[in-house]
N, C-alpha and C positions, 0 to 999 in steps of 0.2 A: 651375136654381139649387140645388136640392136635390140632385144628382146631385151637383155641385158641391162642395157640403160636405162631403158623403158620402167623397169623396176627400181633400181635405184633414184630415178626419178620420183616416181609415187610410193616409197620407200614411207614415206613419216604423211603421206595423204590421206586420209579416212573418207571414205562415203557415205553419209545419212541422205540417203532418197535425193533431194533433191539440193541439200548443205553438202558441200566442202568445203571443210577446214583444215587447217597445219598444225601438228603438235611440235612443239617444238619439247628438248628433254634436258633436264639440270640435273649437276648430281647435288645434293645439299649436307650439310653436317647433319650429325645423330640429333645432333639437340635440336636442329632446326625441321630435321624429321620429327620428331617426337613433339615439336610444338605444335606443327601441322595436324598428325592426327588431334592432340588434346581439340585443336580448334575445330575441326570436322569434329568429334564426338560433340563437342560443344553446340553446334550447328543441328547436330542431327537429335538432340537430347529431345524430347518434347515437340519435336516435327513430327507429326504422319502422313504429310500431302506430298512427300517424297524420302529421298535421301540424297546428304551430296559426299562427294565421294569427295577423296584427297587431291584430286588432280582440280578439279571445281572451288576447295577453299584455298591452295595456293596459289591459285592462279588470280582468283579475287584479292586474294590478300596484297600479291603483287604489282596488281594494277592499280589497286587503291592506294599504297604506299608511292606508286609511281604521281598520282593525281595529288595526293594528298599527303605527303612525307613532306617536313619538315627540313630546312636547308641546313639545320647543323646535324641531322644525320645524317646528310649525304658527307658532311664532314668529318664524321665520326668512322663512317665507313672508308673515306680515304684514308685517315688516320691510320685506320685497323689493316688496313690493306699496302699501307705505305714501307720500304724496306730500304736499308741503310745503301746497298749499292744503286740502285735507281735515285736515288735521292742523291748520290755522289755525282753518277753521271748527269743526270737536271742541273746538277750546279755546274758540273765542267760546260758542258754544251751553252752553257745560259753565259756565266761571264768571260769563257774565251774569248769570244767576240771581243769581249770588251778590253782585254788585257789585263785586266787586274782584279783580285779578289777582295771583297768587302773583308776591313778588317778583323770582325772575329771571326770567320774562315780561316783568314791567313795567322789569325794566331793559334787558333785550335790547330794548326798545321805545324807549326812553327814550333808548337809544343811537345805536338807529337814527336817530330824528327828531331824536337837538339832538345829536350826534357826542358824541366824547371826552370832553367838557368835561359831559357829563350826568352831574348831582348823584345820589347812590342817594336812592332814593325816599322822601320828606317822611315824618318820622313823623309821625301822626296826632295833632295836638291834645289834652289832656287837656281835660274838660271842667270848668269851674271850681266850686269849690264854696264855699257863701258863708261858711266859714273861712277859706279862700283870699282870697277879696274882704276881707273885713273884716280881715287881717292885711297886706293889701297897700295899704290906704286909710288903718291906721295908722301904716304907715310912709315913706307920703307924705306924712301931714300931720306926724310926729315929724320928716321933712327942712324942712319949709318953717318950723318954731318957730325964733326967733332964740338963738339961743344965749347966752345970759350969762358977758359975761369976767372 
C-alpha cells in the first residue's frame, strides 16, 4: 500500500539529474491545439540551436499571457465562459439578502410569468402618518354633514 502511494505521489514528478520539476496536464480545444502547433512550427522555423517542442510554447505562451494579458480579455474569457443558470443563482444569492430584486430583474420576471400584459412593478406603499389619518377622517366626515340650501 505504501509502495502505492509512494507512486501516486511522484506520479506527474520528472527527474533531470539534479532539477525537479511538476508537470502539470490541460486538455485544450482543436483549435487551440492546432494554434499551438502553428506557433511551435513557427518557433522552430529557422532555429538550429535547438527545437521547442509543444509543451515549451504553451506553456510560454501561458505565462506570458498570465504577465502580460490584457484586462478585458480576462473579461472576454468570463463572458465566454459565463452560463445563464450560474448567472441566475449569483443573482439569487446576491439580492436575497437584500429582499428585493432590482427592477428590471423583476420585470423580466414578471414578464416571463404573467406575459405582456405584466403591470411594472407596484410602487411601494407610503406608510401613513396620523396627519394623514386625521386629515383624511376630516374629510370623510365634512362629506357626510348635510349641506344647508
Amino acid at each position: 500500500m505504501k509502495e502505492e502511494e509512494e507512486r501516486e505521489e511522484n506520479k506527474d514528478v520528472k527527474t533531470n539529474a539534479a532539477v525537479t520539476k511538476k508537470e502539470g496536464r490541460i486538455v485544450v480545444s482543436v483549435e487551440a491545439e492546432a494554434a499551438v502547433a502553428e506557433f511551435t512550427d513557427a518557433v522552430n522555423d529557422g532555429f538550429d540551436a535547438g527545437r521547442a517542442n509543444r509543451y515549451e510554447v504553451a506553456s510560454y505562451m501561458i505565462l506570458w499571457f498570465k504577465n502580460h494579458g490584457p484586462d478585458d480579455a480576462i473579461s472576454e474569457i468570463r463572458r465566454r465562459s459565463a452560463n445563464g443558470f450560474s448567472m441566475l443563482d449569483a443573482v439569487l444569492k446576491k439580492y436575497k439578502g437584500f429582499g428585493e430584486l432590482p427592477s428590471d430583474i423583476q420585470s423580466a420576471l414578471d414578464k416571463h410569468f404573467f406575459g405582456e400584459a405584466a403591470k411594472e412593478q407596484k410602487k411601494a406603499k407610503k406608510n401613513l402618518k396620523q396627519e394623514s389619518l386625521n386629515e383624511r377622517l376630516e374629510e370623510s366626515e365634512a362629506s357626510r354633514e348635510p349641506t344647508a340650501a
